[in-house]
Structures are given as C-alpha cells and as structure tokens.
N, C-alpha and C positions, 0 to 999 in steps of 0.2 A: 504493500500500500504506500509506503513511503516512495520507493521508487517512482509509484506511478504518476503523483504526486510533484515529485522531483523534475521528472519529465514533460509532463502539462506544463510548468511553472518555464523551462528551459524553453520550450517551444512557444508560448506567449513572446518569451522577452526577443525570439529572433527575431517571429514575424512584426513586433515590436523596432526593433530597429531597424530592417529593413522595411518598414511602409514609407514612401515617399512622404514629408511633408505638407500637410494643405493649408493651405494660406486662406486670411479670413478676405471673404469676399468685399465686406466694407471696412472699412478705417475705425469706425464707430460704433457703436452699440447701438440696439434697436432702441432702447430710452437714452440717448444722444444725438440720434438723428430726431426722433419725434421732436424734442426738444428745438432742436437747430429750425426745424421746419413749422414749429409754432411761431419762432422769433421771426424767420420771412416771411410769414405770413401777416402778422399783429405789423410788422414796420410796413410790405406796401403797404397796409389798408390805411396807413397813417399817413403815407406821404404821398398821398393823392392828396391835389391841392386844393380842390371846390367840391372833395368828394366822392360817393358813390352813384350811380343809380345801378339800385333791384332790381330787378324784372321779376317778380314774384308768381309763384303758384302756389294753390290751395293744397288742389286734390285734382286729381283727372282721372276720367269712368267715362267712356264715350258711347256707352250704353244707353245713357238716358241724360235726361238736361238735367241742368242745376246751374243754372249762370252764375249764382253767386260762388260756387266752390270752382269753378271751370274756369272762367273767366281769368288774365292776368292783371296786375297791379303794379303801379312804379312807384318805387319808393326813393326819396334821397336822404344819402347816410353822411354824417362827418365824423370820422373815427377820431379820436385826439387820444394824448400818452397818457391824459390821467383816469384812463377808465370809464369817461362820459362819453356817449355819442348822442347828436343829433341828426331827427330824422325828420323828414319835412313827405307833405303827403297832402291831398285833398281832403275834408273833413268835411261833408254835407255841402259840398259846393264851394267850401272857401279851403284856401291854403293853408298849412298849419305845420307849428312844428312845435318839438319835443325834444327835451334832454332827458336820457337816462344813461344806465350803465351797460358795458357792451366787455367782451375777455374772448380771449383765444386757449383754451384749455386743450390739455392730453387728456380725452378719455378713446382710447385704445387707435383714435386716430385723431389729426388736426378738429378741432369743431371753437367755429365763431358762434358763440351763447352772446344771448340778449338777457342779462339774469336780473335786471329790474323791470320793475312794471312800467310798460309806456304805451298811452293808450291809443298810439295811434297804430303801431305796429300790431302790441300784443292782440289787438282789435280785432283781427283774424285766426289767430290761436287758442284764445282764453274761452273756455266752455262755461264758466260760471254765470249761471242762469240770474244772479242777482244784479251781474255788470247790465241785463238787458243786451249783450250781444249779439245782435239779427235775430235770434228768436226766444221765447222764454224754456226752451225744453234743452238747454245749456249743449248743443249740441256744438254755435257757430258754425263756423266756414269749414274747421277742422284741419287747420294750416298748421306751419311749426315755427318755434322761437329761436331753434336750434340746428344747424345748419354742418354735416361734416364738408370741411375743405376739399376740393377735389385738386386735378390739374390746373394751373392757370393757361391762357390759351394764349400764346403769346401772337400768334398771326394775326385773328379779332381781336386781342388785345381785352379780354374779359377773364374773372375769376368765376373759376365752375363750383358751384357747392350743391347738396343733396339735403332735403329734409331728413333729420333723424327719423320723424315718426309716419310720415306720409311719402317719403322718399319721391318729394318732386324734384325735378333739377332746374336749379335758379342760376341766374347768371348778377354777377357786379358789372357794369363799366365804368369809368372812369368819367366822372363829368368834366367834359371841354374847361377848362380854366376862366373860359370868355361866358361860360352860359348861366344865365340869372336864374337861383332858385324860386322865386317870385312867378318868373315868367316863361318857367321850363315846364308847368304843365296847362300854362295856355295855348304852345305850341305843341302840345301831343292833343288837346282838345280838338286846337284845329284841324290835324292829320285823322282824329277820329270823326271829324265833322265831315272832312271832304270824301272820305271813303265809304262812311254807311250812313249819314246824315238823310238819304234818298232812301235807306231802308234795298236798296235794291241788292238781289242775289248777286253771286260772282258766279264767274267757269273760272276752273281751273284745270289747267291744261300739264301734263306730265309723260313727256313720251306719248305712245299711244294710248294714254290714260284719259278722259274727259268727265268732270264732276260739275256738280254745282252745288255749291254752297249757299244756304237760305240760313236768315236771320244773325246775318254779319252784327247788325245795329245792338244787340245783345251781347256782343263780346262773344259769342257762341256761334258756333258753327254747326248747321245741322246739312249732312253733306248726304246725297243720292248720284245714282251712277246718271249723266247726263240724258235726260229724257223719260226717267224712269216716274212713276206713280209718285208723286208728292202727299199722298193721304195720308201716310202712317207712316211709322218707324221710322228711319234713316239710322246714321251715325253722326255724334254730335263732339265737337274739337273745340276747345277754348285758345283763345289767343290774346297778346298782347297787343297796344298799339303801343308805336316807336316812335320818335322822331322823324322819322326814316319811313315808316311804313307799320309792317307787323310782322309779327314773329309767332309761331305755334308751337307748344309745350308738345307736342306730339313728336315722334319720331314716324309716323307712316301717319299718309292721310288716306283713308281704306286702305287701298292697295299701293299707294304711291310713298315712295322713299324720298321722306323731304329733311331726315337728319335736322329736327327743330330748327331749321337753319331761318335767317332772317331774309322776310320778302320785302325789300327795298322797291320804294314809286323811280320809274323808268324817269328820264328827263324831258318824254314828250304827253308823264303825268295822264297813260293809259294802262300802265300796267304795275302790278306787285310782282318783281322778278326776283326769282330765288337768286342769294347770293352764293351759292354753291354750285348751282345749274342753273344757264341763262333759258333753257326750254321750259322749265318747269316754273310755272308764273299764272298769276291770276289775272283777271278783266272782268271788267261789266261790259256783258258782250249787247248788243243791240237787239238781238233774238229774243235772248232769254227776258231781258229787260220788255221787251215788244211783248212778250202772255204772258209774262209774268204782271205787269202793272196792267193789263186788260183784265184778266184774272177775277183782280181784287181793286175790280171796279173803278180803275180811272181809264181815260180814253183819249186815244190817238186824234188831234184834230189835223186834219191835213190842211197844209197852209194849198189855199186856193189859186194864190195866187201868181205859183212857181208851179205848173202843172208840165208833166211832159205833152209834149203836141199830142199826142193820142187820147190821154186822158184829156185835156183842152178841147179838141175839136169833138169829140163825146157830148163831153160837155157842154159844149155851145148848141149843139143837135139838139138836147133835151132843152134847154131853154127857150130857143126859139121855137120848139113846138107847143111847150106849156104856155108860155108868154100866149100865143097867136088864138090858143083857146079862152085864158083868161087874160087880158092887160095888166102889166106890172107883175108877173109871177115869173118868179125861177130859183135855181139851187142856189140856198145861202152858204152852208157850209156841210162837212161830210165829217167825219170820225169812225173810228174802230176801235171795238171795244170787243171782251171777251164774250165767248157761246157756250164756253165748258170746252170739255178734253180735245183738241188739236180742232176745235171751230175759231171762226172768228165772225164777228158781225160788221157790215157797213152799217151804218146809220149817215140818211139823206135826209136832213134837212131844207124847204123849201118855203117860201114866200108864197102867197097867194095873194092877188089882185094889191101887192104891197105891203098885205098886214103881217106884222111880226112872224119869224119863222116858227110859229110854233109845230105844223104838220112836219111829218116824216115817214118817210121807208124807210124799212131793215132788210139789209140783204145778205144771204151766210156764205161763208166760204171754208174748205174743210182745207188743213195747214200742215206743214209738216216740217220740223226743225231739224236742220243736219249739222252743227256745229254753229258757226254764225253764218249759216244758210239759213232761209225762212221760204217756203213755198205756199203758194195760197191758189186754190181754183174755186170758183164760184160753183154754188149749187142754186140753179137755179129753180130749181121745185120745190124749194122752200124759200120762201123769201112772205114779206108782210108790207106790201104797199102796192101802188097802181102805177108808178113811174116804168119801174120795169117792161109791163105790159103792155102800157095805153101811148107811150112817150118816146117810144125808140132808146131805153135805159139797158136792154140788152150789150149793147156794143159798151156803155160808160160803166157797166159791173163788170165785164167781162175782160176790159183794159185794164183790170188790176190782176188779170192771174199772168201768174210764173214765180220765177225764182228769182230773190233778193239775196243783198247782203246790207245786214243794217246797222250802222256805224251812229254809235254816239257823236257829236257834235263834239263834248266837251267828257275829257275819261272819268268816270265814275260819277258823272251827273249827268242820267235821263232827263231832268226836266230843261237842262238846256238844247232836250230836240235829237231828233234819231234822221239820218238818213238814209233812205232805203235807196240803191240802187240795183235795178234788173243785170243781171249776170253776164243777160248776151248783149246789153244796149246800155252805155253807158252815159250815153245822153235822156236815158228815162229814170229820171230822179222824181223820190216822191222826199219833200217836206216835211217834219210832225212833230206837231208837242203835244206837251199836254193841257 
C-alpha cells in the first residue's frame, strides 16, 4: 500500500512539471475589471456636456395594444460627480424637471440605479396605487429604474442598456452641446406633428416585404400585411419619435429585419429611411391614404378646374345638355368618397335653374390597390341619379376608369392634396383635397 501510494504521489508530480504553463487570459481579476468598467462608465455619463437623452421603453407585447406600456418616451439626464442627477421631461403638457440621486453599482454586472424617488422618471416604474400612477390597481406602465450597462456603440455614438426587470433595450445619446433643454421637446412635438398629426397610415416597404401600418398618431403601431382585412387582429409595435424621425423598440416588424434601427425623414421630407438599409423605409403613400381617409368618411373633392381634356370635354357634354333643358343648371362640383371593401363612390353634385347645388348622383366604381397603384372601373348598374342616363354622363363616369398613381402633394400631409396621374397618359392628371 505504501508503494502504491509512493507511486501515484511520483506520477502526479511529473505530469506536474511537465504540463506546459497557462497564462491568465486577462491582467485583472473578474472584480477588477467590473470595477474599472463601472469607473468608464459613471465618468462618460459625466462628461457629456448638456447631457443625456433616453429613448425609453416600458414593456413590448405586440400581441395586443397598450399604448401607454408600448409606446417610447425621451427623457433628458445630467449626471454630475456628486451623486445628483437631473432629468427634464414633459409633465401634463409642460416641461419639467427634477433632481435626484443617480450611482453606477456592481451587482454581478455594470447597472446605472436611479435609487431616489423622482417623480418624473420613477413615474413609469412605481406601482404604488397611493402615488395614483395611470391607474389605481398599482399596476403602472410596469417600466424599470434600473438599467444593466450594455456595449456602448461607438459608430451611432449611443450607450446600450437593458431593463433589469422588463428587459427592454434603451439607448442614451449625447445631447448636441448647442440644443436647449426648454426647446428640445418642442422640436420632437413638431416631428410628431408633421408625421401623424393627419392621423394617416404608413407603407412600409422592406425588400419584397409591403405593410401598413395604422394608428401611427398613438405612438402605436398596428401593422397588416399590405391589402389584407383591416377588421381585426393585426400586430401592434411601439415607437419612439426622434428629432430625426423615429425609431422602433422592435427588432422585426412581422417578418421584416429592421434591427431597432432608427428611421430618419429623407431630405425631400417623403420618406422615414432606415439608417441601416436605404430600401427598407416608410411613406404615406397616396393609395393607401386615397381609402383609407374615404373609409372613414372624408372625401376627395376634385379641383374642377384642372381637369384632363377628356374628363373636361365630358364635362362640358353634360352641361350643355342639362343647361339646354333647364336655364342656368350644370355640374358644380364632384368628390369621392368610400362604398366599403375595394368600392368607391362619385358623388355629382349639380345646380338646377341656378339654385344652390344641393341635388346629386352617386356613381360606384369597384378599385383595386397594387402598391401605390390604385385602379378604378365604373359599374354602371349600380349607380343612384339621372345624369348618367338622361344626360350623356356615361362617357364623364367612364373617363375616370384605369390605373393611377397617386402622389401626395406634400410627404406625410394628405390634406395638402393627392395627385392622381393615369399610368399610360401622363398628361391626365386629376387634382384632390379634401
């Protein structure tokens, strides 16, 4: 036994000194580096000079709505070395700000804690049903105070962090040196004004991908594959606005890879262009906007007075024949307005013997949208007036079928007017507001 003993003990100590060496992969110890990397972390956050802005998230579930947890929020921070920070934020329509306390702690990784109360922040985290927080059953938004450190991203020039308890992924940027906290969310007001302000859907285009996105004006997104049944379900994506544009907390929108990336307005202020992918970009496309605002009851007036020659000499046909039966009667104005699923109505309004337009035809047309194509043909065995019939009005409904393309006037504002031009004739332009 002893021998054996002897020998085990011999054979250890060779393979003992013959094992090569292995050198330690880092310089430091795992609580030395954490340390080191709490200290780079705590000094940027300080020597940014006007600042942070948040892009904040709640919660994301694209299963069902919830705007208030969906939605994103900007916050602006100023970290200082004595453990105070100020945050600045809208508060019921006005600006607002707050000092409290703010640390860069080790617990098992980097994490920026907000560990005093501030009620503009904690506002979104705090479930105590006594503060009256959005509802009284202490539920809140169900955001976090507490934040692990991620990468910082040195190319965007942003700090990545992650909710401890909801695990959304937030970004810091660096506020411009030059931009006033005052009037830094007057100017995301405006970028929220000018893109959903009209309430009107997007497309959003991605490879061979095409969506639409309904109830932007919500900070929500409830998104259908382009063309599809709008009555129920979808999928629904919160987003931020930007200075710049907007940005979605999502990594896929359905099936499209958009890597949360930020959708910047183009410089001719028609489009939201992915800044990662120049194809993958959004618009208010002229189609969708065209039955979508017919839809829900507002209506296309066609300016009369820019008519293509065919629709014009139509036009002039029916006048002079109504005129010649009654003095002083002809077509005052025309519009198009929804019929339900891929119809659309004319509606003629006309003058009689001079009195007020109050008479009218309705005449339907059955439509079919193919991207920002729009196609309409007249059905004429349904229609609800006498012009058609009595008037020679056959040849002035029938000069509006074929296929369009119809272009906003001004990006992401229908009511400054849609232009429809025919595909094959690019001298038959139709006019329309609302």
């Amino acid at each position: 036994m002893k021998k054996t003993l002897i020998y085990i003990a011999t054979v250890v100590l060779t393979f003992s000194a013959c094992s090569p060496r292995v050198d330690d992969v880092f310089e430091n110890t795992a609580v030395v580096r954490l340390e080191q990397n709490r200290e780079l972390v705590k000094t940027r956050l300080m020597n940014a000079e006007n600042g942070w802005v948040m892009q904040y998230f709640a919660q994301s579930d694209n299963s069902s709505s919830d705007t208030t947890k969906h939605r994103g929020y900007n916050f602006l921070f100023k970290f200082r070395n004595d453990g105070t920070v100020t945050i600045g934020a809208p508060v019921n329509g006005n600006f607002k700000t707050e000092t409290s306390l703010w640390d860069i702690i080790n617990d098992n990784s980097t994490v920026l804690t907000f560990n005093s109360f501030n009620s503009i922040f904690h506002y979104y985290s705090n479930p105590d049903p006594e503060l009256t927080l959005w509802n009284t059953d202490g539920e809140g938004v169900g955001g976090d105070y507490e934040f692990m450190v991620l990468e910082y991203n040195e190319q965007e020039n942003y700090q990545l962090l992650k909710g401890k308890k909801q695990s959304c992924y937030i970004r810091l940027y660096p506020l411009p040196a030059d931009e006033d906290w005052y009037t830094y969310f007057d100017k995301i007001n405006a970028m929220d004004k000018r893109l959903f302000g009209e309430k009107s859907p997007l497309d959003f285009y991605s490879g061979d991908k095409h969506y639409t996105l309904y109830n932007g004006y919500k900070h929500e997104f409830r998104a259908f594959e382009a063309g599809a049944d709008t009555l129920g379900g979808g999928f629904y994506y919160g987003f931020i606005v930007t200075l710049n544009g907007i940005r979605l907390h999502d990594n896929k929108l359905l099936e499209a890879e958009i890597n949360r990336a930020a959708f910047n307005m183009t410089e001719d202020g028609k489009r939201l262009q992915s800044v990662i992918d120049p194809n993958t970009y959004m618009t208010v496309e002229g189609s969708t906007v065209f039955t979508s605002d017919a839809n829900n009851g507002k209506a296309w007036i066609i300016d009369t007075n820019s008519l293509p020659a065919s629709i014009a000499a139509a036009l002039n046909n029916v006048n002079t024949k109504i005129s010649a039966v009654v003095a002083n009667s002809h077509i005052a104005s025309m519009r198009f307005e929804g019929a339900g699923e891929k119809r659309m109505a004319l509606r003629i309004f006309y003058s009689v013997g001079g009195a007020a337009a109050n008479s009218y035809d309705i005449y339907y047309f059955d439509t079919k949208q193919e991207g920002n194509l729009f196609s309409m043909k007249a059905d004429s065995t349904y229609s609800s007036g006498s012009i058609l019939y009595e008037y020679g009005g056959f040849e002035l409904v029938n000069s509006f079928n074929g296929t369009y393309t119809l272009d906003l006037k001004k990006g992401f504002a229908p009511s400054e007017g849609i232009v429809a031009t025919k595909t094959d004739d690019t001298a038959f332009v139709i006019n329309m507001k609302h």
